[in-house]
C-alpha positions in Angstrom: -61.0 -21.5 -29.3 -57.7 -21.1 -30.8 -54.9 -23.6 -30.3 -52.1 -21.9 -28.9 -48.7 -22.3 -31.2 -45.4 -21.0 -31.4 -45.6 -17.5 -32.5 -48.1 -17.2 -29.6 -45.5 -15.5 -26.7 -45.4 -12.4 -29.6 -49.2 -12.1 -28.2 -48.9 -11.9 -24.3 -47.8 -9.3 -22.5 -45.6 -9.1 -19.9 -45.9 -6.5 -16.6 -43.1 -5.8 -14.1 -42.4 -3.5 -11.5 -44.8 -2.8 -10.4 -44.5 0.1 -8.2 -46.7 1.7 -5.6 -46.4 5.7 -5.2 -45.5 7.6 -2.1 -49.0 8.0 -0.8 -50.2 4.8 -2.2 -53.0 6.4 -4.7 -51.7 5.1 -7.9 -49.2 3.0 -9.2 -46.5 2.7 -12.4 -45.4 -0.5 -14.2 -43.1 -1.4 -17.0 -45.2 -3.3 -19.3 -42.7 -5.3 -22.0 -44.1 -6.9 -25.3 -42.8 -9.1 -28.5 -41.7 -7.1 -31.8 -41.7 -10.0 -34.4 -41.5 -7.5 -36.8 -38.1 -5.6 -35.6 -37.1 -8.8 -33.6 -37.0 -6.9 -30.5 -39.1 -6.5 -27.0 -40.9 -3.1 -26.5 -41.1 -1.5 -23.0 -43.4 1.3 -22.0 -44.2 2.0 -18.9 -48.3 2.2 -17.0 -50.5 3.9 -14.4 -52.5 2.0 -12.5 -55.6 4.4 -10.0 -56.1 2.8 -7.2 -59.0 4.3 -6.8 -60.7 3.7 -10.1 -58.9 0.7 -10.3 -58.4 1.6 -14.4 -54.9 1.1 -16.4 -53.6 3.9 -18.9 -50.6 3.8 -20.4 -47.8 6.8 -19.4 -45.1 6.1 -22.1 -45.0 5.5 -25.4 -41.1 5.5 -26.5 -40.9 1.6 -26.8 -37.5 2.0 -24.2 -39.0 3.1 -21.1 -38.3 0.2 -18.4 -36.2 1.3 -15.6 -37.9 4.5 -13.6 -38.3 5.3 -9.6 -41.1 7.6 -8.2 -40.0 11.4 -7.1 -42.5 12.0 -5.3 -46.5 10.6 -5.8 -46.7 13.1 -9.0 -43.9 12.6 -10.9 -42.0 9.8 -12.0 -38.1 9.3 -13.0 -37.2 7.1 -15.5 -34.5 6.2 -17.8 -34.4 6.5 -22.0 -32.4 7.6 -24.7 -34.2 10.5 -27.1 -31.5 13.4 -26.6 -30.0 13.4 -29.9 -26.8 15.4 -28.3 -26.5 12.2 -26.2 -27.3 9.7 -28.9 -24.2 11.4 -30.9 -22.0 10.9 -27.8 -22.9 6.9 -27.7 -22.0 6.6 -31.2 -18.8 8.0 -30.4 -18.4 5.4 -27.7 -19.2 7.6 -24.5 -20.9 6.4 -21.3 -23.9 8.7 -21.0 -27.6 7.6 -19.5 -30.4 10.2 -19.7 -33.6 10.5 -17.0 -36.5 11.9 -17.9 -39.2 13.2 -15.2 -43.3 12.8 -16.1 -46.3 14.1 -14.2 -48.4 11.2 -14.0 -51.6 13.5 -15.0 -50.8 14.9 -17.9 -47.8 16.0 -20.3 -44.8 15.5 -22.2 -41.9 13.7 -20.4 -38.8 16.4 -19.8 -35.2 16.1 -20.0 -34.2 16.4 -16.4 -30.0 15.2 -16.5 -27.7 12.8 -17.6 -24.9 11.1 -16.1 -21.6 10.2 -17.8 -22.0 6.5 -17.1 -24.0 3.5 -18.0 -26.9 3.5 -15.5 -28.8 0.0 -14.9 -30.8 0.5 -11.5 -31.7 3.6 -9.0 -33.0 4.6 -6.0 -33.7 7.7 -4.3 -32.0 8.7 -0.7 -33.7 12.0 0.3 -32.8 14.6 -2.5 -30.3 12.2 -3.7 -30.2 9.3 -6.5 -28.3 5.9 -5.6 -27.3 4.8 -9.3 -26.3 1.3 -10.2 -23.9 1.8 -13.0 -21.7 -0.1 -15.4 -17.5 0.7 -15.3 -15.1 -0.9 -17.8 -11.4 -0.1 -16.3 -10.3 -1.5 -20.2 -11.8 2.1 -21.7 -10.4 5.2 -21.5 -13.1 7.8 -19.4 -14.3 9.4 -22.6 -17.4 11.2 -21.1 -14.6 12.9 -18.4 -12.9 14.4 -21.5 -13.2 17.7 -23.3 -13.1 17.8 -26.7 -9.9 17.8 -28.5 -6.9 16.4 -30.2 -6.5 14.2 -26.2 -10.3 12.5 -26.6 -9.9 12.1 -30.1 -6.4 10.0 -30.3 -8.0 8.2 -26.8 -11.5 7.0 -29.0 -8.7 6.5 -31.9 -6.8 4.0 -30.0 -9.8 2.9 -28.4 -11.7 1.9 -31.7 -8.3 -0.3 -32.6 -8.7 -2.5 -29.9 -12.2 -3.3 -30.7 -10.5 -6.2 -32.7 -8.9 -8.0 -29.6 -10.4 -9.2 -26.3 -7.1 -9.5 -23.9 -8.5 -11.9 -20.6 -6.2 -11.7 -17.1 -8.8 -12.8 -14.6 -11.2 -15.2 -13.8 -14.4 -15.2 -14.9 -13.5 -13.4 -18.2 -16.9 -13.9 -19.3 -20.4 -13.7 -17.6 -23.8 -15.0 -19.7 -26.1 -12.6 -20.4 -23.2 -9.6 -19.6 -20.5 -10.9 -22.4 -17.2 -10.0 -22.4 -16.5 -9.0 -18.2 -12.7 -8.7 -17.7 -11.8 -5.5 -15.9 -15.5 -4.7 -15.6 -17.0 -3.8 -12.5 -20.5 -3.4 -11.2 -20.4 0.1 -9.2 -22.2 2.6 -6.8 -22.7 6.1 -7.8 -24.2 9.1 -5.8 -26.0 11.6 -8.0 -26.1 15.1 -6.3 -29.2 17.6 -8.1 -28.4 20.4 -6.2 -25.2 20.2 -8.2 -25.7 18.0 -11.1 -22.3 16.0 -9.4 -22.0 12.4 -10.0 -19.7 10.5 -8.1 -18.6 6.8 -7.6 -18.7 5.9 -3.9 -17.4 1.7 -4.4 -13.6 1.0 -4.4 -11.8 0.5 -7.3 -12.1 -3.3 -8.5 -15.3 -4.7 -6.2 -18.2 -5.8 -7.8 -21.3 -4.9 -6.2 -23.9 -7.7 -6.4 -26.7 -5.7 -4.5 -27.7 -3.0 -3.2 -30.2 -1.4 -0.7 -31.0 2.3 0.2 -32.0 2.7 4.2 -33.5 5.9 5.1 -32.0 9.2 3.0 -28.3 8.8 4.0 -27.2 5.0 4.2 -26.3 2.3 1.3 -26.1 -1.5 2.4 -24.7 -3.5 -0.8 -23.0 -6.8 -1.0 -19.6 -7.3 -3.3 -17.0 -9.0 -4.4 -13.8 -7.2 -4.9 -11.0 -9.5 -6.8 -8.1 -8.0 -9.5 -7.5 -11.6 -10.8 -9.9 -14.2 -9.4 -13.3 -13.5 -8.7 -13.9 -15.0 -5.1 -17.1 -16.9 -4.3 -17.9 -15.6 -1.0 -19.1 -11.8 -0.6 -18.6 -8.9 2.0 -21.9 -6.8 3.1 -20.7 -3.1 3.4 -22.4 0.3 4.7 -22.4 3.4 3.1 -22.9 6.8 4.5 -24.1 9.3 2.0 -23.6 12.7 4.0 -19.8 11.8 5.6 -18.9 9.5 2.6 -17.8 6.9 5.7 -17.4 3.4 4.4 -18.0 0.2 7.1 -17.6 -3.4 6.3 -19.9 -5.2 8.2 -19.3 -8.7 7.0 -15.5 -9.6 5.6 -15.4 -10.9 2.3 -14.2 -14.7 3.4 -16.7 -17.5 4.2 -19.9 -16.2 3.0 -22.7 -15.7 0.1 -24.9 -13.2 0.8 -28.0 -12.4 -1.1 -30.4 -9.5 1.1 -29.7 -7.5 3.2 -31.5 -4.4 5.4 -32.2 -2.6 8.8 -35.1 -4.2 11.0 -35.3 -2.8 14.4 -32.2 -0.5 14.0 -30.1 -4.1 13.6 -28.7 -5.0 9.8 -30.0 -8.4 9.4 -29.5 -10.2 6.1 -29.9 -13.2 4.7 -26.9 -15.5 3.7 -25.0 -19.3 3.7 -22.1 -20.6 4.2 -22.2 -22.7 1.9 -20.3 -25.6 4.2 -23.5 -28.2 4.1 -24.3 -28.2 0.6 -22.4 -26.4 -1.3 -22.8 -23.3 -3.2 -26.6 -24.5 -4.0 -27.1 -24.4 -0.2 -30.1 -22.5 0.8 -29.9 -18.9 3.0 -30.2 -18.7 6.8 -31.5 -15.3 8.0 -28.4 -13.7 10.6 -27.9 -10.2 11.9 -25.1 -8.8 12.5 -22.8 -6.0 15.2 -19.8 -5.0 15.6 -18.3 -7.6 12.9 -19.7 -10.5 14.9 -22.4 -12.3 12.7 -25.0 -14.3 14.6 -27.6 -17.1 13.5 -31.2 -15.7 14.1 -33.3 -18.6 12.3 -31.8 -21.7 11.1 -34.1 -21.7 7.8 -34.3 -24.1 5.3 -36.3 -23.4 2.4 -35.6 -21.2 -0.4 -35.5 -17.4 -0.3 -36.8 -17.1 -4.3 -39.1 -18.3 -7.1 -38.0 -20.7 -8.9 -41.1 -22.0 -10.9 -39.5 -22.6 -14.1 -41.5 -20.1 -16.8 -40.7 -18.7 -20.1 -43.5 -16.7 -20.1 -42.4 -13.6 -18.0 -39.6 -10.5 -17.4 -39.1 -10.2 -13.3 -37.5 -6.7 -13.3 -38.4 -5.9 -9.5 -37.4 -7.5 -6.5 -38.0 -10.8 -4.7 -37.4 -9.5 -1.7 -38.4 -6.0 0.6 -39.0 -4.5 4.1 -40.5 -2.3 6.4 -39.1 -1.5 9.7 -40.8 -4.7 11.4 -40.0 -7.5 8.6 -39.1 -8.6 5.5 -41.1 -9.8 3.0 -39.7 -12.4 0.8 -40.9 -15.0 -2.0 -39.9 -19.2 -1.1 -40.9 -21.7 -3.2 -42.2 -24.4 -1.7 -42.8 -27.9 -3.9 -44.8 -26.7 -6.8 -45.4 -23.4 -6.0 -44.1 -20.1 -4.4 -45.4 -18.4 -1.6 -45.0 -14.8 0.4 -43.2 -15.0 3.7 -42.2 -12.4 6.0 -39.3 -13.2 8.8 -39.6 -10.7 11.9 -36.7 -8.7 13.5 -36.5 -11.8 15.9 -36.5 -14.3 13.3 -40.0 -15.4 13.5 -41.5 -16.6 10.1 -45.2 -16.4 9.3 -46.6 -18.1 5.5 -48.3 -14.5 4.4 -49.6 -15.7 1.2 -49.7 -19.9 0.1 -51.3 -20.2 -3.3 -50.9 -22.2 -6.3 -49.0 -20.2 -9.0 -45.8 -18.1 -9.4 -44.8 -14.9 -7.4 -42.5 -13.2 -9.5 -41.5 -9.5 -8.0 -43.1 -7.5 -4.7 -43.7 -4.5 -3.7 -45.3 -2.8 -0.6 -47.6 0.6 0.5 -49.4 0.8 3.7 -50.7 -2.7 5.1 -50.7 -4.0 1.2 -48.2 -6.1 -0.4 -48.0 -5.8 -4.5 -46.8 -8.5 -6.7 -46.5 -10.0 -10.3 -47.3 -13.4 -10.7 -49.4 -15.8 -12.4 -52.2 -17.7 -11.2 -54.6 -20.2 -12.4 -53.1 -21.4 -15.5 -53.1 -17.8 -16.7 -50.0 -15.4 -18.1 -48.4 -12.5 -15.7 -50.7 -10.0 -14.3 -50.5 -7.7 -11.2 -51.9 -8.5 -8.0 -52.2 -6.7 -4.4 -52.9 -8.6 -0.4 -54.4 -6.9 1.6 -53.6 -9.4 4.7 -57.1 -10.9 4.0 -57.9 -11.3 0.4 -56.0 -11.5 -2.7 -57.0 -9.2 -6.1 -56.2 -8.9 -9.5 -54.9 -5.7 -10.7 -54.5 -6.0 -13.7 -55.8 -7.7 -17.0 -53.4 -7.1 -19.6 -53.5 -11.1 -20.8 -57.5 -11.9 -20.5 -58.4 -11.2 -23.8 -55.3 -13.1 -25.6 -56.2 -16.2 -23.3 -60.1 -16.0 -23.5 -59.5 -16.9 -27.5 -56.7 -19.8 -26.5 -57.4 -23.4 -26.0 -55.1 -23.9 -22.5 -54.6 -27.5 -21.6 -54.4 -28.2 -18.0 -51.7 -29.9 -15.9 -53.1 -32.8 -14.3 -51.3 -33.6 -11.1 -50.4 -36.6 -9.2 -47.5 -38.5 -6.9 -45.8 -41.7 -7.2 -43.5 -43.3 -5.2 -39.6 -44.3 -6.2 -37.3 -45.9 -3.6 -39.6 -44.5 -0.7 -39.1 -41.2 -1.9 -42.7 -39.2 -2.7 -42.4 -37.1 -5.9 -44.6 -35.5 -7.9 -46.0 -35.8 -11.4 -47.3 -33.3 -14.3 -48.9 -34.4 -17.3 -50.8 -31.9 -19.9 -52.8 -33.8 -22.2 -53.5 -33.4 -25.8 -55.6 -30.2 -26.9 -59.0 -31.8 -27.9 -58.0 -35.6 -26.5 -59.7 -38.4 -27.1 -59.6 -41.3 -24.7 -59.6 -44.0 -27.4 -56.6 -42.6 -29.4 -53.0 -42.9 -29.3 -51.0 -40.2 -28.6 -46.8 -39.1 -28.6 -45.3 -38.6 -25.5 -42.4 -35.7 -24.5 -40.6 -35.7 -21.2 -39.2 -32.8 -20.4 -36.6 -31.9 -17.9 -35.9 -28.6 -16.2 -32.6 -27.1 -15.9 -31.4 -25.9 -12.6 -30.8 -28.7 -11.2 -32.5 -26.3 -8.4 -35.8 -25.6 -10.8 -39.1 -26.5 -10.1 -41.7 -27.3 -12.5 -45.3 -26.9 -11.0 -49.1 -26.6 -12.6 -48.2 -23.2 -13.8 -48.5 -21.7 -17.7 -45.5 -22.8 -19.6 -45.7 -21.5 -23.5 -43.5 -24.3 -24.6 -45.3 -27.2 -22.8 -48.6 -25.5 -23.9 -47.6 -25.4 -27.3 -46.7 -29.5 -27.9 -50.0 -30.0 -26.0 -51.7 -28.3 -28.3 -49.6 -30.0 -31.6 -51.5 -33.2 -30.3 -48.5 -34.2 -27.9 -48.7 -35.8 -24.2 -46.0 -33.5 -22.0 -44.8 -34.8 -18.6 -42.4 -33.5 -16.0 -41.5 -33.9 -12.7 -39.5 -32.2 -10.3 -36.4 -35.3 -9.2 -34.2 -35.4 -6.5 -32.2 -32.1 -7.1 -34.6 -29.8 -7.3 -35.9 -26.6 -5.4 -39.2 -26.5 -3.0 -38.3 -29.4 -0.2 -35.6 -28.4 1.5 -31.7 -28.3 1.4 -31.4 -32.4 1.8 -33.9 -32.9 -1.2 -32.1 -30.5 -3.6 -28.6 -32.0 -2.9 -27.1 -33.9 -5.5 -23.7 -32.9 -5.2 -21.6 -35.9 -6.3 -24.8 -37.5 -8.3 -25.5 -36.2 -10.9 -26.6 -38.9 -13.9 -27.5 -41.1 -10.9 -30.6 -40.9 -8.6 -32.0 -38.0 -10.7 -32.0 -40.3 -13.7 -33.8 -42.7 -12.5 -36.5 -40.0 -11.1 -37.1 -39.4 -14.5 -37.5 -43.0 -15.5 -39.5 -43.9 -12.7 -41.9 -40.9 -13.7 -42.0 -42.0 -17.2 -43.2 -45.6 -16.5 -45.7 -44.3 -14.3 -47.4 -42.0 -17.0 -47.5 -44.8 -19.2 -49.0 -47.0 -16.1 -52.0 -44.4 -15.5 -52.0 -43.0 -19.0 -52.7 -45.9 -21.8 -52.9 -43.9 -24.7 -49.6 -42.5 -24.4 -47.8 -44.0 -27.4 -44.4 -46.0 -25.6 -42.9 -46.6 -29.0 -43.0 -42.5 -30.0 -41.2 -40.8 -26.7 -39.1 -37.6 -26.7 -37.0 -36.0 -24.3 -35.9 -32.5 -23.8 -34.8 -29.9 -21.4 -32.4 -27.1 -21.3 -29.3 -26.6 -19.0 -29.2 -28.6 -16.7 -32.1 -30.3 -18.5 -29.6 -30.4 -21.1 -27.7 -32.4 -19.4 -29.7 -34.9 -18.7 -31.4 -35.0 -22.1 -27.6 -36.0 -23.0 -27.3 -38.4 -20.2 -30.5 -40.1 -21.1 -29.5 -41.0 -25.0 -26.3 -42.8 -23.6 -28.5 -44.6 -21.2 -31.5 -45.8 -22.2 -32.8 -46.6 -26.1 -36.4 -45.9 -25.1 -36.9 -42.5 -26.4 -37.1 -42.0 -30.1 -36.0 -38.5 -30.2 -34.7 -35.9 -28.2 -34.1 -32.0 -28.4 -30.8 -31.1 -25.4 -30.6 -27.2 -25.8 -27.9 -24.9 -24.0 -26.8 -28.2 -23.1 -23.6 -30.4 -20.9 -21.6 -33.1 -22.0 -18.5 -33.1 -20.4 -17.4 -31.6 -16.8 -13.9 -32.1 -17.6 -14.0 -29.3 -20.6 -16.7 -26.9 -19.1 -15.6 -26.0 -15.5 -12.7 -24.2 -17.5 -14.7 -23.0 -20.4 -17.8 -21.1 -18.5 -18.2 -18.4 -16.1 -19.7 -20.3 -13.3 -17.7 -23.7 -14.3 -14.2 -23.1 -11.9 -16.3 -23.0 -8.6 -19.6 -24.1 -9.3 -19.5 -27.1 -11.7 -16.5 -28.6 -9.6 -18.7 -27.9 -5.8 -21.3 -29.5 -7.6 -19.5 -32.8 -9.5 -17.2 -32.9 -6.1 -14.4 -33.3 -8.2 -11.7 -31.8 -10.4 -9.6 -32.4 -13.9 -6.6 -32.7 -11.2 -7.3 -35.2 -8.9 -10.2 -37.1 -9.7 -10.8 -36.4 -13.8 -12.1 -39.6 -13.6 -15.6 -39.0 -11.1 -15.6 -36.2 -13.7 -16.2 -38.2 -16.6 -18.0 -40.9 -15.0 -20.9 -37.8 -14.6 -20.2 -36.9 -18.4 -22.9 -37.8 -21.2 -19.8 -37.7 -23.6 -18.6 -40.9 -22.0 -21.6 -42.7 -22.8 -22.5 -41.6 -26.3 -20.9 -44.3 -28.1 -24.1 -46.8 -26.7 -26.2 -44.2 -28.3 -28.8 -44.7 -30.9 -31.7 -41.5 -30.4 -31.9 -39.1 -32.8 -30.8 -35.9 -31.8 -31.5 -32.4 -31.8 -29.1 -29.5 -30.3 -30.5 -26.4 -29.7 -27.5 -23.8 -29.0 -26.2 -20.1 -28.7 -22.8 -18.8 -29.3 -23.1 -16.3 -26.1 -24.3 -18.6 -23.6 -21.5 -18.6 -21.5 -22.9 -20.8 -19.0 -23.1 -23.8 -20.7 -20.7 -22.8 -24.0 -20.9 -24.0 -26.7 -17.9 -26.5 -26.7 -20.4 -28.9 -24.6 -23.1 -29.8 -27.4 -20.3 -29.2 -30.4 -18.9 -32.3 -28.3 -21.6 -34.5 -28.4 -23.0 -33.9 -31.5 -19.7 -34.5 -33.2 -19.6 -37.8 -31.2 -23.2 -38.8 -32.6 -22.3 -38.2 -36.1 -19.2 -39.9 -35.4 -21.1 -43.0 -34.3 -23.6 -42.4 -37.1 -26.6 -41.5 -34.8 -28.5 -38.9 -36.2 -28.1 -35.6 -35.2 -28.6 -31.7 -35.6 -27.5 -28.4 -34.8 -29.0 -25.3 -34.7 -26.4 -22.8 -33.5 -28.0 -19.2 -32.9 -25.6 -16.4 -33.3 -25.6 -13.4 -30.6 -27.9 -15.4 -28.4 -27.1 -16.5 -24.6 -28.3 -18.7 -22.2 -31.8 -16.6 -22.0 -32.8 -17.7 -25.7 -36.2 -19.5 -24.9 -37.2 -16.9 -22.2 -36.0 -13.7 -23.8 -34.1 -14.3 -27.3 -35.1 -12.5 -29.6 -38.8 -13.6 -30.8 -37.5 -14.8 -34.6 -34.7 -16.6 -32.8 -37.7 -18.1 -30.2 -39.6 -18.9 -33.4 -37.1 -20.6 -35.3 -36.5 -22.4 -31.7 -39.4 -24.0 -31.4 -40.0 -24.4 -35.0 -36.8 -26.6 -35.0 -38.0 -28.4 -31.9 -41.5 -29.1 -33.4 -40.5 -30.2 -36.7 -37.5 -32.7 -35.1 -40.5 -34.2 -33.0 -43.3 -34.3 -35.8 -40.3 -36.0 -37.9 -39.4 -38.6 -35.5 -42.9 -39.0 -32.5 -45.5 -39.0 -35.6 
């Protein structure tokens, strides 16, 4: 068997969307995979027979990821390999191209193109719903005919390229970049006529969308000019008048899914009054503008299994005209639920593992996940028994030595949590071993017995790794997960309590040659933990916080979300927010240090571990940076695989350095 290290992710693959056809007999998936070579990820997409239950791959441009059945013969998918069109982007025009392909046989065809940056689709009877990408800073270059016009318009337009001019509020988004003036819209593509029209008001931000039957649209948005607002408005669509209906107002509310179940729009949503903007979804329907509770629920409505191991491309939640079928996670794992048109909830599917995207045909729900300590595959449920699909990781992981999360729960201040621990790869009971702690980010994360590359590879280095999931985190309910006001506090000592009980059940963990890392939030408290205990002797913080004070004004979430979560502002109670700040207690530091960062995660910027690793080579702690240019808060899930390499290279020689 061979022990599974860093450059290992470069060897799994990674399938999503997968995608049952009209009449159910076959089905497509975009499979992604690791270029080490061209430090990129590779997307092509797959037929799966249901009948002979074999796998061949459709595509083979490296690009293909985003596609929508036509009908049960032909697929529709998204690429760029019109040189016409590849001419027009490098002139800085808007253009997407789709491409049709008979699953049995034959080339893929240029069907159209559409002068704007599609991102998602869905078909409404002979029509395509496009999800598309519109910057009001550009001028509409793929609207203008050639000439001396379009030619001083790109002119001007390649002269600003050296400014960025902010006027609202986020300015930036991780993962998106630069967002001021940029919009999320709807469009309605017409084949008959080869029209393509926006159907979303100028300025609103759609978050989501649905398609419900062949005429209607349900989406959820956000429209703001300066500000963006937290709360979101559910509107209605109709394709054949044009006929635009807000069902919710855009004042009080988050809203996350919405659809049609027994000719009623139901949807699920929070006000957010309880527990802030972490607060869990209740499921409500609503008429006429009035919006009424139909189940008071309390658990999540999503995975949040923490995993660095996947690419969840489809969605988390569908329906049928009786229910909808949703994934909640629920303590260590995440299950398959379905909520009725009178708010009944039935448990569909409660297994160990991760449910990552679903899908539906006939009686038989489809869905990525991973089970049994193994990487993503495909899956279907029948209502009775649960198969595997697909097998696109079994050979990879029948040559890899996986070491298995042992499981166990303690007790700290009457409050039952759980506890993780992966021992060393070939362990021997009478040796001493280093220890890592690591922390997930979130806080509202969840850390179960599920593959995780990075945990996997320190186990197999000949490390002990050990999590927990503290007060804070997802899986038991809004009052668990709610550490608004906390943070540094009860979660800390979760932690702690955790770590003195591995060392209590596991003896040959080494006390004296500890680390501690995380990322995030995890971050965070990697930071936290050097100002407050001395009993680790060496730690890795990546994407990480150090001050509240400086971030809610620096990242894209910070204004609302930092402050609903701190419960305090730089205004009128700067000093709760530095009481929560690692920064305040770095000068009792003494852990060596390693900060793991990119210059484009806007979520936790940048500013945060420049801060404290300053302050630790200021107090003469020891201390590194790795910065990682044109990466964002994604790096360790889906940087680009050098950048993941040189990652957890720095990681693994910090540790070897300081645990051994």
């Amino acid at each position: 068997m061979k022990q599974i290290d860093i450059r290992d992710f470069t060897n799994y693959h990674y399938p999503t969307i997968f995608t049952p056809a009209p009449d159910g007999k076959h089905a497509v998936m975009a499979v992604v995979d690791a270029n080490e070579k061209d430090n990129c990820y590779e997307s092509c997409l797959w037929l799966y027979d249901m009948e002979t239950k074999k796998t061949s791959r459709l595509t083979s441009g490296k690009k293909e990821r985003t596609f929508i059945w036509m009908d049960s013969e032909t697929v529709l998918f998204i690429a760029d390999r019109e040189k016409t069109y590849q001419e027009k982007a490098k002139n800085e025009e808007d253009w997407t191209c789709f491409y049709t392909l008979n699953i049995h046989g034959g080339e893929a065809q240029f069907a159209f193109a559409v002068p704007y940056k599609a991102v998602k689709m869905k078909k409404a009877g002979k029509k395509l719903v496009l999800t598309v990408k519109y910057d009001y800073n550009k001028p509409d270059l793929s609207h203008m005919e050639e000439g001396e016009e379009k030619k001083a318009a790109l002119k001007a337009w390649k002269e600003e390229k050296d400014y960025e001019v902010f006027d609202e509020l986020p300015f930036w988004a991780n993962g998106q970049g630069i967002v001021n003036k940029k919009r999320t819209r709807l469009a309605v593509y017409d084949p008959e006529n080869g029209s393509c029209e926006i159907v979303t008001p100028d300025y609103e931000n759609v978050e989501n969308s649905w398609v419900e039957g062949d005429d209607t649209i349900l989406y959820v948005s956000s429209l703001y000019t300066d500000k963006k607002d937290v709360y979101q408005g559910l509107k209605q669509y109709t394709i054949s008048t044009g006929e635009l209906k807000t069902l919710v107002e855009q004042k009080d509310m988050s809203i996350d899914y919405a659809c049609i179940l027994k000719g009623k729009v139901t949807f699920f949503g929070s006000y957010m009054k309880e527990y802030g903007f972490n607060e869990n979804d209740k499921l409500y329907t609503v008429e006429d503008g009035k919006v009424e509770l139909l189940s008071d629920y309390d658990d999540s409505i999503r995975n949040t299994i923490c995993c660095d191991c996947k690419f969840a491309d489809g969605a988390s939640a569908i329906h049928d005209e009786d229910k909808i079928y949703f994934i909640a996670t629920l303590r260590k794992q995440s299950v398959i639920r379905t909520f009725d048109a009178e708010g009944n909830m039935e448990t569909i599917l409660d297994r160990q593992g991760s449910v990552h995207t679903l899908a539906k045909s006939g009686n038989t729900v489809y869905f990525t996940g991973m089970r049994d300590m193994g990487l993503t595959e495909c899956y279907a449920f029948d209502g009775n028994r649960e198969t595997k699909l697909t097998s696109f990781n079994d050979a990879v992981m029948a040559e890899r030595s996986v070491c298995p999360v042992e499981e166990f729960t303690f007790t700290y201040k009457d409050l039952e949590l759980d506890g993780y621990v992966i021992k060393p790869a070939n362990f021997d009971p009478d040796k001493t071993y280093p220890g890592i702690l690591t922390i997930h980010g979130g806080p509202r994360a969840t850390f179960g017995p599920t593959f995780f590359h990075e945990s996997e590879v320190f186990a197999n280095a000949g490390y002990f790794v050990f999590f927990t999931n503290p007060l804070g985190s997802d899986g038991r309910g809004n009052e668990f997960a709610d550490i608004t006001g906390k943070h540094g506090g009860i979660d800390f000592e979760c932690c702690m309590a955790l770590t003195d009980e591995v060392l209590k059940r596991y003896p040959q963990v080494d006390e004296k040659h500890l680390g501690v890392m995380g990322g995030s939030y995890g971050g965070f408290m990697t930071n936290w933990v050097i100002g407050n205990t001395t009993r680790f002797a060496a730690a890795c913080s990546q994407r990480s916080i150090s001050n509240w004070v400086s971030k809610c004004m620096t990242t894209d979430i910070g204004h609302y979300f930092n402050m609903d979560q701190i419960k305090a502002d730089p205004w009128n109670s700067p000093e709760k927010m530095w009481q929560h700040s690692p920064l305040k207690y770095v000068n009792m530091a003494k852990t060596p240090t390693l900060f793991i960062q990119s210059d484009e995660d806007y979520r936790c910027w940048m500013g945060d571990a420049i801060q404290m690793f300053s302050a630790l080579k200021y107090f003469g702690v020891e201390a590194r940076m790795c910065l990682f240019h044109g990466e964002n808060h994604e790096l360790s899930r889906s940087g680009k695989p050098k950048h993941r390499i040189r990652r957890m290279t720095e990681m693994m020689e910090w540790f070897e350095k300081y645990l051994k």
